[in-house]
Structure formats: C-alpha cells, structure tokens
C-alpha positions in Angstrom: 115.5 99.8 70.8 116.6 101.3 74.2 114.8 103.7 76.8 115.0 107.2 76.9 116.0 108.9 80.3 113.4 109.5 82.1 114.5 110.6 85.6 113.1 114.2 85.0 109.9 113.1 83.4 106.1 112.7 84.8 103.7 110.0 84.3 100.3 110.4 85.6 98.8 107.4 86.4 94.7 106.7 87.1 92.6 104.6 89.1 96.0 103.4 91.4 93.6 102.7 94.7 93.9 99.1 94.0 94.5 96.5 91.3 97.0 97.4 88.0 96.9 100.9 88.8 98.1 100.3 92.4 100.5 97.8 91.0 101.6 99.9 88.2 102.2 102.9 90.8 104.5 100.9 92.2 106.4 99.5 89.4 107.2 102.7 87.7 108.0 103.7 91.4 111.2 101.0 91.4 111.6 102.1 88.0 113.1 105.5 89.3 110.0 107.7 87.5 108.4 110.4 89.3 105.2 109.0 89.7 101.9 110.9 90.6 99.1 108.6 91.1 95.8 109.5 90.8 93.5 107.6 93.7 89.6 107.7 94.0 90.0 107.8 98.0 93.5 109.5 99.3 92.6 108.3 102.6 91.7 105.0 101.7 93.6 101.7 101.9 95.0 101.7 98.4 96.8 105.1 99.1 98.2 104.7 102.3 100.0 101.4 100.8 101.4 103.5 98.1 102.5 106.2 100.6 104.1 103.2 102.9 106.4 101.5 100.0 107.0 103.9 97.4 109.3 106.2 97.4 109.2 110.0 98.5 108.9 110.7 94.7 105.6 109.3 94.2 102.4 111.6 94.9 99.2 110.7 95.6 96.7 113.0 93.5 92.6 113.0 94.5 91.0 112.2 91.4 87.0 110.8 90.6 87.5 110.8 86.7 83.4 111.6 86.3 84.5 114.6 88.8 84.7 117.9 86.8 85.8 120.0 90.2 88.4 117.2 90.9 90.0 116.9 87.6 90.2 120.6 87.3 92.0 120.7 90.8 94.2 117.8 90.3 95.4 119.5 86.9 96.0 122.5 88.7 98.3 120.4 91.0 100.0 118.8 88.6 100.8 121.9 86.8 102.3 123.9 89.9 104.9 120.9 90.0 106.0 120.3 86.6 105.8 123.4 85.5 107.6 124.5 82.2 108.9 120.5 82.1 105.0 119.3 80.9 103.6 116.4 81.6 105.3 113.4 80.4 102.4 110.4 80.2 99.0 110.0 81.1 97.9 106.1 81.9 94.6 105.9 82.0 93.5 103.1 83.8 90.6 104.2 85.9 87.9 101.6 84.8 84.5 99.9 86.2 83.3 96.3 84.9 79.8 96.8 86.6 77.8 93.4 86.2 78.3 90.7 83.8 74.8 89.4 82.3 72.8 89.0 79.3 72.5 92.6 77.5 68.2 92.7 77.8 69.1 92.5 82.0 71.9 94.7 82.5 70.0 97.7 84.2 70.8 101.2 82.1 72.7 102.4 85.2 75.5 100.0 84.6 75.5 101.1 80.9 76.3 104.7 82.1 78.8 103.7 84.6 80.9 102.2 82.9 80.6 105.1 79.8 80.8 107.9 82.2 84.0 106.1 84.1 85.5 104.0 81.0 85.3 106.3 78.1 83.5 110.2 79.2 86.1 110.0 82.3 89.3 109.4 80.3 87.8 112.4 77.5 87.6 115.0 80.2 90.9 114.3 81.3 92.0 114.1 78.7 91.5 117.3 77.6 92.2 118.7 81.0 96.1 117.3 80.6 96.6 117.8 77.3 98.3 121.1 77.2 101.1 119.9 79.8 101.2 116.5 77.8 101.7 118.7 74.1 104.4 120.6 76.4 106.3 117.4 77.0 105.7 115.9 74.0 104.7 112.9 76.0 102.8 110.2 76.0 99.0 109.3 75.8 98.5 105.6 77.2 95.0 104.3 77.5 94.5 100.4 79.1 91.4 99.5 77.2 90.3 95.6 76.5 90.2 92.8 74.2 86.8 93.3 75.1 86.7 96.3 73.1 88.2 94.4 69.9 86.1 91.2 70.3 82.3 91.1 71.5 82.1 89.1 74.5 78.5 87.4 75.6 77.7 89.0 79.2 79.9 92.3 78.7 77.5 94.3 76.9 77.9 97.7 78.6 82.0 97.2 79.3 82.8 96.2 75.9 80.7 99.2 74.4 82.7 101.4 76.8 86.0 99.8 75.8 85.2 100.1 72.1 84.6 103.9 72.9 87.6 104.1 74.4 89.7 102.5 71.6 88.8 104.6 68.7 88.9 107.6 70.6 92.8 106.4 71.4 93.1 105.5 67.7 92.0 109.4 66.6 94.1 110.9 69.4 97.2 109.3 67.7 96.3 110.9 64.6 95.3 114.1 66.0 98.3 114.7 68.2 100.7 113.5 65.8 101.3 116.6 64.8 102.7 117.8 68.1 104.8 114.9 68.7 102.7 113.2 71.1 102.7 109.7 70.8 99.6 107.5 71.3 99.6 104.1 72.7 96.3 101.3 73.4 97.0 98.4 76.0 94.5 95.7 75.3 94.5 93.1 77.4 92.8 90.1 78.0 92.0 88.2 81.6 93.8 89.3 84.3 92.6 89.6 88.3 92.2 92.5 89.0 89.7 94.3 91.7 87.6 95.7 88.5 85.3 92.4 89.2 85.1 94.0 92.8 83.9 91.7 96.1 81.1 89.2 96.7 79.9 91.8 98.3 79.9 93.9 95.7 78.4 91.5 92.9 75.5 90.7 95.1 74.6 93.9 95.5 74.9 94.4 91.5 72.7 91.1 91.1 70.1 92.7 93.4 70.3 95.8 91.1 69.8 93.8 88.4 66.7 91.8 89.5 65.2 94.7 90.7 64.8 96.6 87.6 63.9 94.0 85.3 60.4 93.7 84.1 58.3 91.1 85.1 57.7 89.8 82.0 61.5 89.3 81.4 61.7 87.9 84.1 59.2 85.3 83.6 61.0 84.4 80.5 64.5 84.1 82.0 63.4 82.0 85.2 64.9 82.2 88.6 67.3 79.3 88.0 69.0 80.8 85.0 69.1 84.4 87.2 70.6 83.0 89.9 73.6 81.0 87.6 74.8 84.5 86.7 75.5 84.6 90.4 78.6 82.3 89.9 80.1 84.1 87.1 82.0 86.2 90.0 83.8 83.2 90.9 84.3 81.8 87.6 85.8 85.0 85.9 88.4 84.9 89.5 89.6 81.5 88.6 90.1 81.8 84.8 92.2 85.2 85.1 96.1 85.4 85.4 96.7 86.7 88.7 100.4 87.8 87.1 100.4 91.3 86.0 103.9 91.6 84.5 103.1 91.9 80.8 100.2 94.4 81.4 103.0 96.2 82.8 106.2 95.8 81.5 103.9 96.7 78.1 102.7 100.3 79.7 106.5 100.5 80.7 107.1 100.3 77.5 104.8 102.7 75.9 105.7 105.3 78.5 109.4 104.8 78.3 110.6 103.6 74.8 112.0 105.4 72.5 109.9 104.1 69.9 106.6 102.6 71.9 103.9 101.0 69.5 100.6 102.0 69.0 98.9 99.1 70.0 99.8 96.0 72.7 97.9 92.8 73.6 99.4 91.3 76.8 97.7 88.1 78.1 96.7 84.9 77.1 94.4 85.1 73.6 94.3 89.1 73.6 95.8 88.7 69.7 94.7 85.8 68.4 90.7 86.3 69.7 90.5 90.1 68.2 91.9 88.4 65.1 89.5 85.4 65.1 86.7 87.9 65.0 87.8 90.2 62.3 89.0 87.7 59.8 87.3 84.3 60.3 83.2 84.3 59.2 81.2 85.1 62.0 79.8 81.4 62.4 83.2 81.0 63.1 84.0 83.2 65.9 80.3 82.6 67.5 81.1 79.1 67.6 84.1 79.7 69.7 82.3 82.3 71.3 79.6 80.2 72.7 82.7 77.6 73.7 84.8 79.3 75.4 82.7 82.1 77.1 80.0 80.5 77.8 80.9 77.4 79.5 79.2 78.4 83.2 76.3 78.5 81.4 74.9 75.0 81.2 71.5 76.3 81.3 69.4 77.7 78.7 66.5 80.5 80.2 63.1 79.2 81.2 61.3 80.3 77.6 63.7 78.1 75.7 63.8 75.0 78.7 60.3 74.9 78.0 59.8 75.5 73.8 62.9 73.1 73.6 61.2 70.3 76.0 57.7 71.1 73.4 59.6 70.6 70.4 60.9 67.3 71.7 57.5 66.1 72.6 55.8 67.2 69.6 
C-alpha cells in the first residue's frame, strides 16, 4: 500500500505527558516526522523525557484541552511554524478514565471530566486546528475505545465519553470529505497506560466517591461491596497489555498511509467484543459481560446479600 513522504509534514499529537501519547511522541519521533506534542505540564516529568531523547525536531506545545486560552495559544504557535505547509494530523489522545464503579455511585464530577476532557476537549480543538488541517489536507486521528463500541459494567461515564467521541469522528469523516481530509477512529481495547492513574490517585477518587453518595445508597450497597471496588485499580493493571506497538504502529498508520482506514481495533478482543454486542441477542453479550468483566466482583451489594439469604430461608 506504501507510505507517503512525510519528512515535511506536521502531526500534532495530545495528552504526550505520559502513557501512549508520550510513547507515541516518541515513536513518530524515530519515525523521522516533525512531531509537536501537546503536554498538560511543559515542565513536568513527561516533557523533560521528551525533550532528553527525542530529537531537535520534536516540540513540546502547552496544551489543557478544557483550556479555551491555551488551545487558542497553542494554535497560534502552531500556525507561526507551519505556516502555508498546514497542519498535517491531529492525534487526539488527551483522555481521563476517572473512577471505575457502579453508574448510581460514580459522583457527576467524574461524568463531566471525562466529557469535558474525552469528547468537549477534542471538539474545541478541533475546530481550533481545522483550518491548518483543511490546508494540508491532512489527517484527523481520534484514539477512542472499545468502550465506546461495547458497554462495559463499571465504565459508565468513560464509555458515554468514548461513544461521544466516536460518532463525532464518524460525522467529521463525512463532513471533511469534501476537502480531502481523511478521518480515522483508533479503538482499542486493554492496554496499561497511566489513564488508570496511581494508588494514589484512585484512593483519592474512592474518597470522592463515598463522599457524595447518599446515605441511603449507601446503606444499600454496604461497606464491603464499596471497598471491593477498591481492588479494581490493581485488577485492570494486571489484565492490560503493557505492549503498546499495535496502538501505534495503527495511528502510524492512519497518519502516514496513503490509504489509512477509517476505523482500527488494536488489542486483544477490541473486534470480536464490539461485534458480540451488535450482532449476538443481548442475553448473549450480558452473559459474557457479567463473565468476563465482572470477575473481581464475587460479591453481590448488601440489599441483594440480604433478599437473597431471605429467599433462601423462606
């Protein structure tokens, strides 16, 4: 199918502090592309790796995506360098995970967080970049989720982001069709990756979480079922590929190709599971569902412990 030269060309690359953005920063980096790589922190760790291995033609860009005043700036960067060239690709890859729990106990901040960074963040860049991108006649890349093909028990608020983010890539390949820009969704399935953040880090979302659910909840729930979702930190580390090559060999590939697909599923059950939900029956797919994803959770809330032990009495 072959590549098309892109030694002149300018990917701009979100979320590269840490995980695949970092790792994707530098791959393209090898690669020989002119990389600019947007980071949350300039001065934080994740940057000042980039600026010690990669190459002088790599630049690191400040960029919060839910930052109207930074994403206005950055563009304004961008644009003094490429100038009449255009922008070549966007990856968007900036992305938060929040807290994995039952729906009813997710507090509405992690909802918004993950909208406002997931899905509103890659909008208004979006349509910050797109001029430079039309220029080019570039590429569009988003990294969404099977999560946002496939609902997931425990990913209420990231899966509704995902799915956001997916048909808004599906309507931007139609829309931009027409000015040779070409679209492309990565969906991929487990990989480790710092979007599940510290120990640190989840505690402090469990805390969140206990603190703003209503008593009555969390009568019904019980402490011992609260506390399991403590462990799903651990358990989503050790069930996740820690090799990142297909996530990005495939966003090499939609950048570079000459003919790049619309739509890639790199890891292990990111095809088949998407396909298990839209054409089995729904008893189907739940079943496996409650199988495969729920396997921490050997332990059924307080409510149901207790009408379960009744019914067994009675």
């Amino acid at each position: 199918m072959g590549h098309i030269k892109y030694s002149h060309f300018f990917p701009f690359c979100l979320g590269c502090d840490s995980g695949l953005g970092h790792a994707l920063a530098k791959y393209l980096d090898e690669q020989g592309v002119l990389v600019y790589a947007g980071v949350l922190d300039k001065k934080g760790q994740g940057a000042e790796e980039l600026r010690r291995v990669c190459s002088p033609r790599l630049s690191l860009i400040q960029l919060d995506v839910t930052n109207p005043g930074q994403i206005k700036t950055a563009y304004n960067e961008v644009r003094s360098q490429v100038q009449d060239a255009g922008l070549w690709g966007i990856v968007h890859n900036a992305g938060v995970l929040g807290y994995v729990a039952d729906a009813e106990l997710l507090p509405i901040s992690v909802y918004k967080q993950c909208m406002d960074v997931n899905f509103i963040g890659v909008v208004q860049v979006t349509k910050m970049f797109m001029p430079l991108l039309r220029k080019a006649k570039g590429r569009l890349v988003t990294i969404s989720s099977m999560a946002g093909h496939a609902p997931i028990p425990g990913f209420a608020a990231y899966a509704a982001s995902k799915a956001a983010l997916s048909m808004f890539s599906a309507v931007m390949r139609q829309d931009l069709f027409k000015w040779g820009v070409q679209v492309s969704a990565i969906h991929p399935s487990g990989f480790k990756t710092n979007i599940f953040g510290s120990r640190e880090h989840w505690s402090s979302q469990d805390q969140n979480m206990l603190d703003n659910i209503m008593p009555d909840v969390k009568e019904d729930y019980g402490e011992e079922y609260l506390a399991s979702l403590k462990d799903l930190h651990h358990t989503m580390s050790t069930v996740t590929s820690s090799d990142l090559s297909p996530v990005l060999e495939d966003v090499c590939h939609a950048l570079l190709a000459r003919e790049p697909y619309f739509s890639y599923t790199p890891g292990r059950g990111a095809y088949l599971i998407p396909c298990l939900f839209r054409y089995f029956p729904l008893w189907v797919y739940d079943n496996f569902a409650k199988q495969s994803f729920q396997v921490h959770r050997n332990i059924l809330p307080r409510s149901l412990r207790i009408s379960k032990a009744n019914n067994k009495m009675a």
